[in-house]
C-alpha positions in Angstrom: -29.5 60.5 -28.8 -30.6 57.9 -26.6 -33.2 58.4 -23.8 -33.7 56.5 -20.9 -37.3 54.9 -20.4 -38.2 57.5 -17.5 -37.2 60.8 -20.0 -39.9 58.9 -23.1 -42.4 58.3 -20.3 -42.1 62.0 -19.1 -41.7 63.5 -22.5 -45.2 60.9 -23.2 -47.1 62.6 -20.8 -46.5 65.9 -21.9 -47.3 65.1 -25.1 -51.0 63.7 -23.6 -51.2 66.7 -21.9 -50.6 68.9 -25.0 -52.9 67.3 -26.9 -55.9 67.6 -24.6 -55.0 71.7 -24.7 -55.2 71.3 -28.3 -58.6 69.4 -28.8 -60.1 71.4 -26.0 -59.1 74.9 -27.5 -60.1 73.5 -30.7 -63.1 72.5 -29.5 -64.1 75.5 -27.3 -63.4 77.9 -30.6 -65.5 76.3 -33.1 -67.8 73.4 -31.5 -68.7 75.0 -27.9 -71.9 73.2 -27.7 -70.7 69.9 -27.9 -69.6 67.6 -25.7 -65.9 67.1 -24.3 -63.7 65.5 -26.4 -61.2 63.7 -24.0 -58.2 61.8 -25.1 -57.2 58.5 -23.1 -54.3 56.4 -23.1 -54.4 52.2 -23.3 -51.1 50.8 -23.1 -49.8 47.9 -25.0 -46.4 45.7 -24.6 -45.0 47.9 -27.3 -47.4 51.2 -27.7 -49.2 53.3 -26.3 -52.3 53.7 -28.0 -53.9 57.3 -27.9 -57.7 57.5 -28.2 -60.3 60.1 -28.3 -63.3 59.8 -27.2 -67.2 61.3 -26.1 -70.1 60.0 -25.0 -71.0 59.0 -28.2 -67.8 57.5 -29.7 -64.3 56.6 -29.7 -61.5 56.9 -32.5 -57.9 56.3 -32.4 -55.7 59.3 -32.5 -52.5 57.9 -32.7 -49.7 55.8 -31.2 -46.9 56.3 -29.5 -43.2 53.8 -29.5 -42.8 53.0 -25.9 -39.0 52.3 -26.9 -38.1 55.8 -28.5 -40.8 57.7 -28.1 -41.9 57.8 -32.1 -45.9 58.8 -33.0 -47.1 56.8 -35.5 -50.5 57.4 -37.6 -53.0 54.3 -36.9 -52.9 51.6 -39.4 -56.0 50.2 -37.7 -58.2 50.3 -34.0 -55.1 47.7 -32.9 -51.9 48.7 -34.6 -49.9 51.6 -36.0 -49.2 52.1 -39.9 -45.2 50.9 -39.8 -44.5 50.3 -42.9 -41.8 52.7 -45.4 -39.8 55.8 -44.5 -42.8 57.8 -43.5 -44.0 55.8 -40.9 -42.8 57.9 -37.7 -44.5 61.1 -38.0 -42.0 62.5 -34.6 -41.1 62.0 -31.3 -42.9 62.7 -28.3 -39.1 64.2 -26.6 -38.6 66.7 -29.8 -38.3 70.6 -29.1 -42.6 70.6 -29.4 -43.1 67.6 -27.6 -44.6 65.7 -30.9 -47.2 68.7 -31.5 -46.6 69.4 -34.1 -47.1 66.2 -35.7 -50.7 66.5 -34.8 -54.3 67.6 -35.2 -56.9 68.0 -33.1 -58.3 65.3 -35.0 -54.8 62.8 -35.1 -51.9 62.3 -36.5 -50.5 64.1 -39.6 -50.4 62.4 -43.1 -46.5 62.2 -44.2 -45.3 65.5 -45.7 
């Protein structure tokens, strides 16, 4: 099914959203003392790039197909892995909103 750029952008941000609940609770349950983990968004001409972060450092989470809304595992800090069958991990406009195709920590490994 085809969705319109406004319905992946929506769907996009409630998938931010959801993974922020997820990392804090996460973090709140077994790592109270630390600091925040916040997750933060730099888009690209293609992806989105999700990104976690602290104080004291920064790792990529994930990215996100701005064309269909597909979560990809990072490849590197610049790009997504694309390459064979396994490569989407979900979409971000699926009946969980792409959550369960992640961690607190990122996106799954291929099942």
């Amino acid at each position: 099914m085809e969705r319109s750029k406004e319905e992946i952008e929506f769907a996009f941000e409630t998938f931010v959203a959801g993974v922020q609940k997820l990392v804090d609770k996460y973090q709140s349950e077994n790592f109270p003392t630390l600091d925040r983990v916040e997750i933060e968004v730099n888009p690209g001409r293609k992806y989105w790039k999700v990104v976690r972060y602290s104080h004291r450092s920064r790792a990529v989470f994930g990215f996100v197909r701005k064309s269909d809304g597909a979560i990809l595992k990072a490849s590197n800090w610049d790009a997504p892995f694309t390459k064979g069958p396994s490569a989407v991990r979900g979409y971000v406009n699926d009946s969980s909103n792409g959550l369960n195709s992640v961690t607190p920590y990122g996106v799954v490994y291929a099942r």
